[in-house]
C-alpha positions, -999 to 999 in steps of 0.1 A, spaced: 0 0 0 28 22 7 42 16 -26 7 14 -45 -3 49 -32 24 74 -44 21 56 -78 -19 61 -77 -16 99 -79 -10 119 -109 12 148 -91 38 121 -84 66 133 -108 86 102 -121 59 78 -114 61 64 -149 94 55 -147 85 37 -110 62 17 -125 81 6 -153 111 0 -131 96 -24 -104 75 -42 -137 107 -51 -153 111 -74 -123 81 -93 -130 103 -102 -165 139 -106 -152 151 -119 -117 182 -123 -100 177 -161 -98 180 -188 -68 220 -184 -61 217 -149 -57 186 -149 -34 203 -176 -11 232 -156 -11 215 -124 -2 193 -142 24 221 -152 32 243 -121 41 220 -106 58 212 -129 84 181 -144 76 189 -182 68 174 -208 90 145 -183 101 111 -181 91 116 -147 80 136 -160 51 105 -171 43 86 -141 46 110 -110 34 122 -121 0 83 -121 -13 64 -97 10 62 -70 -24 49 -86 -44 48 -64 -82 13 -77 -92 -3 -68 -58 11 -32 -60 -5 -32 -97 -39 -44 -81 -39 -16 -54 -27 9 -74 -57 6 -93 -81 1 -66 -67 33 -54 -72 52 -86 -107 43 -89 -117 45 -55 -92 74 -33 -107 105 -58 -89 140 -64 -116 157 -45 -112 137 -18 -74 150 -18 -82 181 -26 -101 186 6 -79 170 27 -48 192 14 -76 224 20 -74 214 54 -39 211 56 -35 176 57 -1 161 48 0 130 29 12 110 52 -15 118 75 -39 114 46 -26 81 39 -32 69 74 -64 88 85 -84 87 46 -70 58 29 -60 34 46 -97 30 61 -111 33 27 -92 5 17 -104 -23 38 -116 -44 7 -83 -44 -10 -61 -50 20 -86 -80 28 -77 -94 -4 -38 -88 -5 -37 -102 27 -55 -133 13 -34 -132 -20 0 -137 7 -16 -160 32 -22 -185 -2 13 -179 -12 30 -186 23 8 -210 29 15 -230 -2 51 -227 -3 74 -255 4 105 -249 -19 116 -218 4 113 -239 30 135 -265 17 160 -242 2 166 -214 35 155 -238 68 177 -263 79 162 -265 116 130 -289 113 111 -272 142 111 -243 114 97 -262 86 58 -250 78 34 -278 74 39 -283 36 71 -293 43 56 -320 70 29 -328 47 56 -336 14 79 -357 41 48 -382 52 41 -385 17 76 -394 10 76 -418 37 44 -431 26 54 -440 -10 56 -480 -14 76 -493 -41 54 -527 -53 86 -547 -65 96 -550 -25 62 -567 -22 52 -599 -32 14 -603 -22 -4 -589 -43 -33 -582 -19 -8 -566 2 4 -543 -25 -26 -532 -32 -38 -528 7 -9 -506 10 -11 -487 -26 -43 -477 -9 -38 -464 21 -12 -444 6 -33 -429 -17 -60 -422 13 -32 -407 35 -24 -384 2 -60 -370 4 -63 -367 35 -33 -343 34 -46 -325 6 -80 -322 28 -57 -309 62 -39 -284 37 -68 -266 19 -87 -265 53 -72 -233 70 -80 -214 34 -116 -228 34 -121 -215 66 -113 -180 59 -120 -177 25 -157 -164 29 -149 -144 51 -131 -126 27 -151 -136 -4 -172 -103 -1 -145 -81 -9 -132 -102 -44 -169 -89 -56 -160 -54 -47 -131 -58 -67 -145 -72 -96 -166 -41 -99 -135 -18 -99 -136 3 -132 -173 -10 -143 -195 13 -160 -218 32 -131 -256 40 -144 
């Protein structure tokens, strides 16, 4: 938001060139050596903010709420605040951060399913297994649970174990999606809010 906002208004000189600069990161990236290495350096390997700090801007969420804020945060509304002698940052704060509860709601959904889903952070930057998140925990019991047939030679057997392999699998998948389920209508309201950004208004 703190990023979305200056790039939202129109008086912003060089705002242009902003946007193009942190989009040309959605196209080029420094690649996995570099990030391990900067992780790293400054201290933040083998903690879960290695985790959280390498993807808390995300490039596409600043696109989304810049727009929200263009449609929504109007120059009349800033106009009247600056009348007052508002300063922008007290205008940010006091006017639009409250008037942006529907977009926050779904940016903070947008990186709960991201953390939430990620293993291969996990695997690369923890080392310490009281740190791993629960994909990691979910990916090791179905590592352990994988049978290879040829080490069996009953055939019923086999295909007892095959089976609860494959029930163990989805009942993973069920203990995964779960948390998300739970929260996602409470949030759901505010996606049709954002559908309706830029609509035509009769």
């Amino acid at each position: 938001m703190l990023l979305a906002y200056p790039l939202s208004r129109k008086e912003f000189y060089g705002r242009k060139f902003v946007t193009k600069f942190i989009m040309a990161t959605m196209l080029f990236s420094g690649g996995l050596i570099p990030l391990y290495f900067v992780v790293k350096g400054i201290g933040l390997y083998n903690t879960r903010w290695a985790l959280v700090l390498p993807n808390a801007v995300n490039v596409w969420n600043v696109i989304i709420a810049r727009t929200f804020l263009q449609e929504t945060i109007t120059n009349e509304l800033y106009d009247a605040a600056q009348i007052d002698g508002c300063s922008d940052l007290r205008f940010f704060f006091t006017v639009v951060i409250p008037l942006s509860g529907a977009i926050i709601a779904v940016l903070s959904l947008f990186y709960a399913v991201v953390l939430w889903n990620s293993y291969f952070d996990a695997l690369v930057f923890l080392q310490d297994k009281k740190l791993y998140p629960l994909q990691i925990v979910l990916r090791n019991i179905l590592i352990v649970n994988k049978t290879n047939p040829t080490m069996l030679s009953d055939v019923s057997a086999a295909v007892r174990v095959q089976g609860l392999a494959e029930t163990v699998k989805y009942a993973l998948i069920v203990v995964a999606s779960l948390p998300l389920l739970v929260i996602y209508p409470f949030v759901q309201k505010y996606f049709v809010k954002g559908v309706m950004i830029g609509s035509v208004k009769g």
